[in-house]
C-alpha positions as CSV (number, residue, x, y, z in Angstrom):
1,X,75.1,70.8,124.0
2,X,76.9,69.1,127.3
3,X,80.2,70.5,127.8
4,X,82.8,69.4,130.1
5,X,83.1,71.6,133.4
6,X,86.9,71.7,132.6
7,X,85.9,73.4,129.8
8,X,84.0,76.0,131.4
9,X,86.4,78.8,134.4
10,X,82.7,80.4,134.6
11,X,80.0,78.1,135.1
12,X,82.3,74.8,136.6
13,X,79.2,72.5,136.2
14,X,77.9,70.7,133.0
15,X,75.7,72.1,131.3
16,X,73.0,71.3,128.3
């Protein structure tokens, strides 16, 4: 699963 660092105020990197 690839989700959008914008989408993610944790980990701001995309991740699988």
């Amino acid at each position: 699963m690839a989700a959008p660092f914008l989408s993610s105020p944790f980990q701001p990197y995309v991740y699988e």
